[in-house]
C-alpha positions in Angstrom: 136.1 -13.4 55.6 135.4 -14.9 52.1 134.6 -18.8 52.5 138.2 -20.3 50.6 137.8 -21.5 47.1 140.4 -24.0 47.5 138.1 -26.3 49.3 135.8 -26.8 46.0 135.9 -30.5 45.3 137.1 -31.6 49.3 135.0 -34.5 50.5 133.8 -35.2 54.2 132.8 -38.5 54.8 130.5 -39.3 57.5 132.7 -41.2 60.3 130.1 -44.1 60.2 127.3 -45.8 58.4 123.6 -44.7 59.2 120.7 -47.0 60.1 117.7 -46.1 58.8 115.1 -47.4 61.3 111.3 -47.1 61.8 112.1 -45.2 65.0 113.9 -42.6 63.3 111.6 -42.5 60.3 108.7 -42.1 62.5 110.5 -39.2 64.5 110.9 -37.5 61.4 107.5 -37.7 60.0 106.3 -36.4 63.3 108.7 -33.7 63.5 107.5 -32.1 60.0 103.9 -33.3 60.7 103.5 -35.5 57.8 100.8 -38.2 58.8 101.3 -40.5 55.8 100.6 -44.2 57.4 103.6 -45.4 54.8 105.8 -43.2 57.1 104.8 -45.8 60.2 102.4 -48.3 59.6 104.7 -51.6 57.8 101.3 -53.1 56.4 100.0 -49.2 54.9 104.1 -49.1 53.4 103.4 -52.4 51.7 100.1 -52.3 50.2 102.0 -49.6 48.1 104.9 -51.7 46.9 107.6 -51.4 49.5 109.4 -53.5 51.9 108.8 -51.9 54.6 108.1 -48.1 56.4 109.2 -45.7 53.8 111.3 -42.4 54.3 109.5 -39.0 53.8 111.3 -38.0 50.8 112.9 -34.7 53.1 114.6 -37.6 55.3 118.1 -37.7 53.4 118.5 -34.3 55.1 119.9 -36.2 57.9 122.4 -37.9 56.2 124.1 -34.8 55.2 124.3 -33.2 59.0 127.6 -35.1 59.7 129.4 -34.7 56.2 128.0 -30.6 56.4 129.0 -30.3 60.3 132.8 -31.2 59.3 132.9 -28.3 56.4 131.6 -25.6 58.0 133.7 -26.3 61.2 136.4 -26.8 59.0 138.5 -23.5 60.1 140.5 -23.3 56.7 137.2 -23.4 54.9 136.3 -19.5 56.5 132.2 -20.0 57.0 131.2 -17.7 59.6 128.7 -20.0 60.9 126.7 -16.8 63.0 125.9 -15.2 59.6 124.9 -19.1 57.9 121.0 -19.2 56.6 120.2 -22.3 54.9 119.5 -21.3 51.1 118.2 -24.6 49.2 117.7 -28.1 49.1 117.1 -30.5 46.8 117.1 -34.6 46.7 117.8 -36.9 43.8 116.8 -40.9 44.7 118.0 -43.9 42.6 115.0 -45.5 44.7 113.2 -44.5 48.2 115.1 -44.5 51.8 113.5 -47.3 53.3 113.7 -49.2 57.2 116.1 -51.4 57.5 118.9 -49.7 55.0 122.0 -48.8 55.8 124.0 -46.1 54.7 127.4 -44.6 53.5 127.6 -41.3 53.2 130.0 -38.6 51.9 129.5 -35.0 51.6 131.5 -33.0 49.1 131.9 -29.0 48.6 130.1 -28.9 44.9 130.0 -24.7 44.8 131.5 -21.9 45.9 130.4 -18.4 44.7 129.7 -14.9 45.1 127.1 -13.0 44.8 125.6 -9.8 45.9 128.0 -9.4 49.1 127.0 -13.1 50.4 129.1 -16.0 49.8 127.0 -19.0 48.4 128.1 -22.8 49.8 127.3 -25.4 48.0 127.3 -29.0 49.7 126.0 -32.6 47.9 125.9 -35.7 49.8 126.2 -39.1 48.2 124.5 -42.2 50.1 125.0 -45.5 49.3 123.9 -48.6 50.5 125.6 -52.2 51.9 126.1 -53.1 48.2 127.8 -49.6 47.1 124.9 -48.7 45.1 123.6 -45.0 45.3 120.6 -44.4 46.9 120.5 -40.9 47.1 121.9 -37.8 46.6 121.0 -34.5 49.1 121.9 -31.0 47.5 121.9 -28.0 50.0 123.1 -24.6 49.4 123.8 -22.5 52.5 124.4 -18.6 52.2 127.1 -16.8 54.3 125.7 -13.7 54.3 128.1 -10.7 54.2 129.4 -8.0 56.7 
């Protein structure tokens, strides 16, 4: 079933705000072995300009698991999750993800295509902080592929 063009442009926003904590930033530096001390050590983050533990720059992928879950479950959008690979990513920042920010987030269908039997799904997520201003934007293209 081809995923319904219709849906380009539909927005799913993420049903709350995310914390970003040191916990979770820690977590994530372990998970993808990165053993930059900014990740986790407040005093390494600052002698390098920031507030406080920064985000690896692959953290914003997180933000876009609610916003994502809600389109491809969405059963009018037609993904065949089974036959989902994960195709591309890409982040823009306004400034780094840092401990202690918190986030609103929504998730918008950006492309839809076609192309060489697989159907190509195109999601962006916009996060913004407390103040409304954006942070950062996470770009991931997911292939459907075909029968």
């Amino acid at each position: 079933m081809a995923i319904n063009p219709d849906h380009l442009g539909r927005e799913y926003p993420a049903p709350e705000a995310y914390e970003v904590t040191r916990g979770k930033i820690r977590e994530f530096a372990e998970a993808i072995n990165d053993p930059n001390p900014a990740y986790v050590d407040r005093e390494s983050a600052r002698t390098l300009g920031y507030a406080d533990v920064v985000a690896p720059p692959t953290f914003p992928v997180i933000l876009g698991m609610a916003g994502s879950a809600q389109a491809v479950a969405d059963p009018d959008l037609g993904v065949d999750f089974s036959r989902v690979v994960h195709g591309d990513q890409r982040f823009h920042y306004s400034r780094p993800l840092l401990a202690g920010d918190v986030l609103s987030s929504v998730t918008r269908i950006t492309g839809i295509k076609t192309l060489g039997g697989n159907d190509l799904l195109t999601l962006e997520t916009e996060a913004s902080d407390r103040s409304g201003e954006h942070v950062v934007t996470a770009t991931m293209m997911l292939v459907v592929r075909g029968a």
